[in-house]
mmCIF file of the N, C-alpha and C atoms, coordinates in Angstrom:
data_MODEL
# 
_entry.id   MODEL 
# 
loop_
_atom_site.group_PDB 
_atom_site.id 
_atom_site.type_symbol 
_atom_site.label_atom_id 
_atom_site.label_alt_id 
_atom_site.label_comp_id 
_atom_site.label_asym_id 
_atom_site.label_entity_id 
_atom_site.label_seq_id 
_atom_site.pdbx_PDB_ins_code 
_atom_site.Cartn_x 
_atom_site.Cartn_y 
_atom_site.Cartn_z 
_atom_site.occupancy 
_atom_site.B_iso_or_equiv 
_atom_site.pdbx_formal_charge 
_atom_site.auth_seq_id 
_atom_site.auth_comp_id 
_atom_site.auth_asym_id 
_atom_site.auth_atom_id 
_atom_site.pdbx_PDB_model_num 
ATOM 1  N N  . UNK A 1 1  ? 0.837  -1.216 0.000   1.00 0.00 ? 1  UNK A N  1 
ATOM 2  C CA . UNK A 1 1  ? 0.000  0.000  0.000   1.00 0.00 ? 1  UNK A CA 1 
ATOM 3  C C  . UNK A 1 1  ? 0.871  1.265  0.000   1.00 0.00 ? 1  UNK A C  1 
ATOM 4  N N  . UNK A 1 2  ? 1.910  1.051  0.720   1.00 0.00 ? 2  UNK A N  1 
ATOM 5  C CA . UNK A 1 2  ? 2.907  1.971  0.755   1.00 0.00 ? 2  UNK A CA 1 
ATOM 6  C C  . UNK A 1 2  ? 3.412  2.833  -0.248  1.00 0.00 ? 2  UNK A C  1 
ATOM 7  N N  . UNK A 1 3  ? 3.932  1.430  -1.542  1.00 0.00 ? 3  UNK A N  1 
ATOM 8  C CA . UNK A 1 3  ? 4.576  1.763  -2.874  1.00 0.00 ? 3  UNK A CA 1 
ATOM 9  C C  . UNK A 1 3  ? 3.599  2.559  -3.558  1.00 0.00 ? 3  UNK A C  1 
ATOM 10 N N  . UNK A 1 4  ? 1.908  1.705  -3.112  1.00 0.00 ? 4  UNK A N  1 
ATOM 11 C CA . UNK A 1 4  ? 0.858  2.345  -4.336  1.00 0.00 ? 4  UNK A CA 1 
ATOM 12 C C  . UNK A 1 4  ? 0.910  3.937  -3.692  1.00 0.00 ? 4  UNK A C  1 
ATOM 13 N N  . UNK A 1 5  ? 0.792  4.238  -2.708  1.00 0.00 ? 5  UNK A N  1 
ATOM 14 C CA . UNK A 1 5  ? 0.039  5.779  -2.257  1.00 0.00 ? 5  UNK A CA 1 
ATOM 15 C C  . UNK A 1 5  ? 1.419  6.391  -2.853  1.00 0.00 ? 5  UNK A C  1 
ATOM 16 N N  . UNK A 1 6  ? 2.814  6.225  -2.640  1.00 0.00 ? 6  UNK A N  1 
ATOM 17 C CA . UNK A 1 6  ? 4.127  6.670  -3.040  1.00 0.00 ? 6  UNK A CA 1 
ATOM 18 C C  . UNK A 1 6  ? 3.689  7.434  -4.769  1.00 0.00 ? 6  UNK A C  1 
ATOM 19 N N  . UNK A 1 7  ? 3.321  6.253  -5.367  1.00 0.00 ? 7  UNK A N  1 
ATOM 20 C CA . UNK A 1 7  ? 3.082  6.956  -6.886  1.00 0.00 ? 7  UNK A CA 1 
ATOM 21 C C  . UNK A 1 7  ? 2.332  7.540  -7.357  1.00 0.00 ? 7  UNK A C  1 
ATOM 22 N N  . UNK A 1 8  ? 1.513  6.952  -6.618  1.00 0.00 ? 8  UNK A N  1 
ATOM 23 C CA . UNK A 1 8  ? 0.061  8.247  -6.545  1.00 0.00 ? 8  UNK A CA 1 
ATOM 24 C C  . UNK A 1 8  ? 0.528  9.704  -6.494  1.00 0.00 ? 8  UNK A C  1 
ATOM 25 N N  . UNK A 1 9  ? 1.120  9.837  -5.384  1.00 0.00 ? 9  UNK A N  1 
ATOM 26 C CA . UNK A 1 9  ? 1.259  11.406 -4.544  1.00 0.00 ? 9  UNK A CA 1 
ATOM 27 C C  . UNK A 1 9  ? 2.265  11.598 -6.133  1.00 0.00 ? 9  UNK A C  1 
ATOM 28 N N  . UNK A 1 10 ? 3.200  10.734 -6.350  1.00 0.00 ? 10 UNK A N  1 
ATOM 29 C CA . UNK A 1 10 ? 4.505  11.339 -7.867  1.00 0.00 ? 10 UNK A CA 1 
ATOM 30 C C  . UNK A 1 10 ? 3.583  11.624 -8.469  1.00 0.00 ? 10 UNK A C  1 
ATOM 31 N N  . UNK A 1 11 ? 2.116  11.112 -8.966  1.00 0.00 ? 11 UNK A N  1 
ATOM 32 C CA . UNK A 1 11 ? 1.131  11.349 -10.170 1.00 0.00 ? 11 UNK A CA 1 
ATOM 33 C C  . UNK A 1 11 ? 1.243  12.911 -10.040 1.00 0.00 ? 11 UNK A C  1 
ATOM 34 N N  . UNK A 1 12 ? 0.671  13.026 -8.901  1.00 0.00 ? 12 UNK A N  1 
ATOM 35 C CA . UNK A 1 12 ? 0.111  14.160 -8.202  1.00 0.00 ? 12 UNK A CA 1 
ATOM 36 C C  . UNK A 1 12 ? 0.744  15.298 -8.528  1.00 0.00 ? 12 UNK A C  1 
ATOM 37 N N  . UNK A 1 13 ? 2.071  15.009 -7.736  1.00 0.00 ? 13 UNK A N  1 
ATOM 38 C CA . UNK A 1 13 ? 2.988  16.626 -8.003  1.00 0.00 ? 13 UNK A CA 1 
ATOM 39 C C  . UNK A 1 13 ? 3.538  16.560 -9.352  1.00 0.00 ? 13 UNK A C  1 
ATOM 40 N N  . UNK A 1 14 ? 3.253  15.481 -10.300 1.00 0.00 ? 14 UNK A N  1 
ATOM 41 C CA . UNK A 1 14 ? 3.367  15.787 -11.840 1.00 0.00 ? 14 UNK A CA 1 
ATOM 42 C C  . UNK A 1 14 ? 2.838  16.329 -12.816 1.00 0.00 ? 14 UNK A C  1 
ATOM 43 N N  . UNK A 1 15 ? 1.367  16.073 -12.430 1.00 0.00 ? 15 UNK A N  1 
ATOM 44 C CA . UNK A 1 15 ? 0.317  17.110 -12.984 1.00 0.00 ? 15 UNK A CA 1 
ATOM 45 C C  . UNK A 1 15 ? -0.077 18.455 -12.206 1.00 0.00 ? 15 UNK A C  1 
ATOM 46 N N  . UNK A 1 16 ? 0.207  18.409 -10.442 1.00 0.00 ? 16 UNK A N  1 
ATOM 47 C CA . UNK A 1 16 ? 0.120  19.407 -10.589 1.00 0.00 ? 16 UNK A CA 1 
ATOM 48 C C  . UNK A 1 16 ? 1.514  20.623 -10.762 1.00 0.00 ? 16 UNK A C  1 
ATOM 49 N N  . UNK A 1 17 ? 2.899  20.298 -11.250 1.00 0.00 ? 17 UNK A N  1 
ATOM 50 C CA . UNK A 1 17 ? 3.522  20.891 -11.990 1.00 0.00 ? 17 UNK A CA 1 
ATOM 51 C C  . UNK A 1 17 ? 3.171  21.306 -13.655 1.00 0.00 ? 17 UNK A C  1 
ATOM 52 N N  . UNK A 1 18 ? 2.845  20.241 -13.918 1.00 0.00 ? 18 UNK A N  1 
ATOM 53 C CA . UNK A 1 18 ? 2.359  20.458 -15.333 1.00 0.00 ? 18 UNK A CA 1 
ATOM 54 C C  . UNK A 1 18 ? 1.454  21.296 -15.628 1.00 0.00 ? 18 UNK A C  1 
ATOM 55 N N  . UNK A 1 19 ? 0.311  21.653 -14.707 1.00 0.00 ? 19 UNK A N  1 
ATOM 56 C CA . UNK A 1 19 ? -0.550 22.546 -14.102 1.00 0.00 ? 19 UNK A CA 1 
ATOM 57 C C  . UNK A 1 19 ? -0.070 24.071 -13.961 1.00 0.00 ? 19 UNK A C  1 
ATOM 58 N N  . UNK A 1 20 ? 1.423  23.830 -13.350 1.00 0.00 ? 20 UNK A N  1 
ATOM 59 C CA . UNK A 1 20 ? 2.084  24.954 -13.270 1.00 0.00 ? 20 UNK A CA 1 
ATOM 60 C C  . UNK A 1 20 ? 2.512  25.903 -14.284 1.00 0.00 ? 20 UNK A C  1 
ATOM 61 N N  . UNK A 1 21 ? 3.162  25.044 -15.418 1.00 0.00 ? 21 UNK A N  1 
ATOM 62 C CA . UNK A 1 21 ? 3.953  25.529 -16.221 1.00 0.00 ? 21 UNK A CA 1 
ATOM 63 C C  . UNK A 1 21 ? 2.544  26.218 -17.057 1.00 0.00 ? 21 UNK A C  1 
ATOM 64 N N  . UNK A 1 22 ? 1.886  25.326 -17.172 1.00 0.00 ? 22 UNK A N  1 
ATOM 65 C CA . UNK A 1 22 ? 0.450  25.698 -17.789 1.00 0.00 ? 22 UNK A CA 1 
ATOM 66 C C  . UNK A 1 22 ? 0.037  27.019 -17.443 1.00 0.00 ? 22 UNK A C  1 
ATOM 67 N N  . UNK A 1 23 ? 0.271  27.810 -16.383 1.00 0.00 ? 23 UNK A N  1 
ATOM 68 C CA . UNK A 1 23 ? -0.566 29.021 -15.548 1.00 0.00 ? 23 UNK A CA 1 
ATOM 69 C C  . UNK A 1 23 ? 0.505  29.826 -16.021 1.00 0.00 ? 23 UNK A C  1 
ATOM 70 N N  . UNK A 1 24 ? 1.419  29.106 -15.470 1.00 0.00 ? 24 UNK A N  1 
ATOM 71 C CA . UNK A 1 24 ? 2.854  30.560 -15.959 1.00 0.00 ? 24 UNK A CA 1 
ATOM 72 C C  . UNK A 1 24 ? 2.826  31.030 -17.637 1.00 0.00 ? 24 UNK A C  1 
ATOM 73 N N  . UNK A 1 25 ? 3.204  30.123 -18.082 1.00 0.00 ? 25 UNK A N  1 
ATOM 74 C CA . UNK A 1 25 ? 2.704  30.748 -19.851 1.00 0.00 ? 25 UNK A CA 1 
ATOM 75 C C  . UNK A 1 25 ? 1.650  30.939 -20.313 1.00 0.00 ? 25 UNK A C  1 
ATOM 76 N N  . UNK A 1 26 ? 0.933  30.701 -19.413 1.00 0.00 ? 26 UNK A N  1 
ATOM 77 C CA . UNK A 1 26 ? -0.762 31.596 -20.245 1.00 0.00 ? 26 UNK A CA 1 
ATOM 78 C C  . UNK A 1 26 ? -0.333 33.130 -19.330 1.00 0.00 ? 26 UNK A C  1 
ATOM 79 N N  . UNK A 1 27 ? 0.108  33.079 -18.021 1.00 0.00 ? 27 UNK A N  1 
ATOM 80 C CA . UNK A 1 27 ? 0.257  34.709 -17.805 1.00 0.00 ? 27 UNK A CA 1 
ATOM 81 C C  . UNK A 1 27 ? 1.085  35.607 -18.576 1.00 0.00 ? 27 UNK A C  1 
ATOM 82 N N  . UNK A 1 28 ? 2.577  34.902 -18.694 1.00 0.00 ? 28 UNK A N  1 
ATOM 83 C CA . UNK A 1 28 ? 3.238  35.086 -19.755 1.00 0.00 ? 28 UNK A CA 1 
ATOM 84 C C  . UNK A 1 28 ? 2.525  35.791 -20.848 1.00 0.00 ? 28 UNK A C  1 
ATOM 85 N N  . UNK A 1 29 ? 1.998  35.330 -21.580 1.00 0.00 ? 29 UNK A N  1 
ATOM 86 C CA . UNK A 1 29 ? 1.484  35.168 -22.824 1.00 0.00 ? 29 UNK A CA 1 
ATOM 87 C C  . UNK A 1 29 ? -0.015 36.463 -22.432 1.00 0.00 ? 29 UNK A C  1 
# 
């Protein structure tokens, strides 16, 4: 259960980086 919640949370702060970059270049822009 450990490993599963581990990759989960990586899902997580991957989209919500991806999320990030997403906000910054639309302000950018």
């Amino acid at each position: 259960h450990k490993h599963g919640k581990r990759a989960f949370l990586t899902v997580l702060v991957i989209v919500c980086g991806e999320k990030c970059e997403k906000k910054k270049k639309d302000v950018l822009i």
